[in-house]
Steps between C-alpha positions, in 0.01 A plus 500: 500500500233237381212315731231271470146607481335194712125462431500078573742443758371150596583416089755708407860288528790757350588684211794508267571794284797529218502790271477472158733602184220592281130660533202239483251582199219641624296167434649335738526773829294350795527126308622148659808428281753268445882571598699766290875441481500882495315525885816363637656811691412476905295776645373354812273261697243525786391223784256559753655807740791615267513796185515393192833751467670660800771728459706730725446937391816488337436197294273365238396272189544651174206462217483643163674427158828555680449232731330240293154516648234612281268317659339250761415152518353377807498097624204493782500164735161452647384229771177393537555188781060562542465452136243752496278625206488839347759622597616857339879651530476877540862500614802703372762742576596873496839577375683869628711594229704851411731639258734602723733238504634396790894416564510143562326210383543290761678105382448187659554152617280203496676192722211306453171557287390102484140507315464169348720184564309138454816390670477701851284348730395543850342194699196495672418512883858704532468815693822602412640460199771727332608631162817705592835620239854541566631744217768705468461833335646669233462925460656692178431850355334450141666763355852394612445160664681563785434328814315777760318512776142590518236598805234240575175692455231228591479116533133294402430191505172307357334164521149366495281345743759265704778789529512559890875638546729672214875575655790694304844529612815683401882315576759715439804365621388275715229749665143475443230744526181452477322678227153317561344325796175415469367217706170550438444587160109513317389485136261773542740743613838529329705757503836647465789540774636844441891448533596846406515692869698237626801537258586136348672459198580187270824454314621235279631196757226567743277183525108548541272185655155549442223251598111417525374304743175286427258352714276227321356352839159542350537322184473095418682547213837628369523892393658580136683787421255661258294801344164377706456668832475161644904414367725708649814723405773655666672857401719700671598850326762763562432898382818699543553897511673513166447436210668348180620204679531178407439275705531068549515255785696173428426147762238207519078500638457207735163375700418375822353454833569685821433440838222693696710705702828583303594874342417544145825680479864332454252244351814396265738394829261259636311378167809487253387399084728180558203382761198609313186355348563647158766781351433687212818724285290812511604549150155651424396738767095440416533147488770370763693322188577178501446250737836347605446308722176326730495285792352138512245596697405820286539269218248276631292810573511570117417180382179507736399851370526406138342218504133670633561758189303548244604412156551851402749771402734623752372899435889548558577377132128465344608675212817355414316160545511440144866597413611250785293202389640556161853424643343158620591279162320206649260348820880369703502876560176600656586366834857620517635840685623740277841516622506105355399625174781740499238771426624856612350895515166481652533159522781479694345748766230181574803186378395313807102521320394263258249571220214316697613715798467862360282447156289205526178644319708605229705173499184299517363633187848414275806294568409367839100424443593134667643590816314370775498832656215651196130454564334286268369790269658845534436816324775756445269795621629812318672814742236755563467790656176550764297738347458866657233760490529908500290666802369798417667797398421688842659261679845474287671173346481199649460124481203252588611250724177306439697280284761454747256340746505213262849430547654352774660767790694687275516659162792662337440739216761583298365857493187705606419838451483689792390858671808697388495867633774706425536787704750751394646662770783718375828532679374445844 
């Protein structure tokens, strides 16, 4: 079991934990630090009312040599909508750990874990507008890779400050059953529906839906999905009752409106991806995919919300900014998608993007400096990370947020050290 030691709730945004494959030099414990290809193993998360790691008695998450994690990094997302000075982060978390290992490390399934998608928009003055997924599921053993069945053992779902309603279904031939209903749902207190005492299972064939509902009513502008608090994200997450599973989900993401009154489940029967603002092939869980297809009036909706952007890079691809201009053999190319350029990988997640569209500070300072789209004088400012201070030793790790109240909203760090307590409890 892991949880969150909150010292500035109106500031502190979520956490993100992986484990590590190798120990940090002592130099660098309680440091801000750059990402480690090594931190790369999933431990856990925490938003505002849920654990960092909840397991059932029987189960658990193995650490050690044996399991790969050595070690911690922590990615802390912090808000400061006040922008208020002097700010300092006591916050952390206390991790329950014991060598009695338990039976089961529990698997999972992830239908939908969309973080950051320039692509996925969601209009403004729209109380209800929906990010939902079709999929169809696919169970095996590891070991043997036989299809099985497994127990459902909880259902989350997560958004940020326009989420209202989150639904999950189950259809298995031809039945569904609800496996969340929440038509009021709040940013500052998620949790987890515990599935377990009521017996559900998922099998290979069985078909999940799973949807966010957003309500934008108080915005004058369009909503990006995005890392800020003020973009938005949709996940919806599956922990089953046994472990060494794998697990996928195969079918399209697809956005729009509803009206006031209508269930948020059987969204699918009455808002089919064939009538939809835009459809996405999911091919990514974290980032929706690729967009496949967009209505003319979302299009239009696009064209509006890029034009009032900054020339800047999109933080989705900031740092392969430089490896896509470099594919750009001349100025014809600056203004055309990548899909026309016949570029693929990364850039075919963003083909219908242009240059202009997702890199224009880097583009402004190289192939494309003529575009009408760069300023008049632009400066490639270098990537740097906000500078952090050490409280005192009394109070444990943490970070100063003073230099967070120079930035706008929100501030990612791509790691901050944190309270850690490990309490040992032995085979309790």
């Amino acid at each position: 079991r892991a949880e969150a030691i909150v010292k500035t709730p109106k500031n502190l945004h979520h956490y993100i934990v992986t484990g590590c494959e190798e120990k940090w030099p002592d130099s660098q414990h309680g440091k801000v630090i750059s990402g480690r290809m090594e931190c790369n193993r999933g431990f856990g998360g925490w938003a505002p009312g849920k654990p960092i790691v909840e397991m059932p008695l029987w189960g658990g998450k193995a650490i050690g040599k044996g399991a790969g994690i050595v070690a911690f990094s922590v990615s802390v997302h912090f808000d400061n909508p006040d922008l208020e000075q002097g700010i300092v982060s006591n916050d952390g978390m206390r991790i329950w750990y014991t060598t009695t290992l338990r039976k089961v490390s529990p698997s999972g399934l992830a239908t939908m874990q969309v973080s950051i998608n320039p692509a996925m928009l969601i209009p403004a003055r729209n109380n209800r507008y929906y990010m939902t997924r079709k999929c169809q599921v696919t169970i095996k053993e590891k070991s043997t890779q036989k299809h099985v069945e497994a127990q459902l053992l909880l259902a989350s779902s997560h958004a940020h400050l326009l989420g209202t309603e989150a639904y999950a279904e189950r259809i298995r031939d031809g039945e569904r059953t609800p496996l969340v209903n929440d038509k009021v749902w709040y940013f500052d207190d998620q949790y987890a529906h515990i599935l377990y005492p009521r017996n559900l299972t998922l099998r290979t064939g069985d078909w999940l839906v799973s949807t966010c509902v957003f309500n934008s009513q108080g915005r004058a502008k369009l909503t990006v999905v995005g890392r800020e608090t003020t973009d938005e994200m949709c996940w919806s997450t599956y922990e089953f009752a046994e472990g060494g599973l794998t697990t996928a989900c195969k079918g399209d993401i697809w956005m729009g409106s509803l009206n006031p009154t209508e269930p948020g489940l059987g969204l699918e029967l009455r808002h089919p991806a064939s009538k939809a603002d835009s459809v996405f092939d999911a091919a990514n869980v974290k980032t929706g995919g690729s967009l496949t297809y967009r209505s003319a009036e979302s299009e239009k909706m696009l064209s509006e919300y890029l034009s009032t952007q900054p020339c800047t890079d999109h933080d989705m691809v900031r740092m392969y900014c430089s490896v896509l201009l470099a594919q750009i053999s001349n100025a014809d190319g600056c203004d055309k998608t990548y899909k026309e350029l016949g570029m693929r990988g990364l850039a075919g997640r963003i083909g219908n993007y242009t240059t202009m569209q997702m890199c224009c500070g880097t583009a402004c300072n190289g192939t494309c400096s003529a575009n009408k789209r760069c300023p008049k004088k632009t400066t490639k400012a270098p990537m740097s990370l906000p500078k952090m201070t050490t409280p005192p030793a009394s109070t444990g790790a943490g970070g100063s947020a003073s230099d967070a109240a120079n930035h706008s909203r929100h501030q990612r760090l791509s790691a901050l050290a944190c309270l850690l307590i490990l309490q040992a409890i032995g085979g309790s």
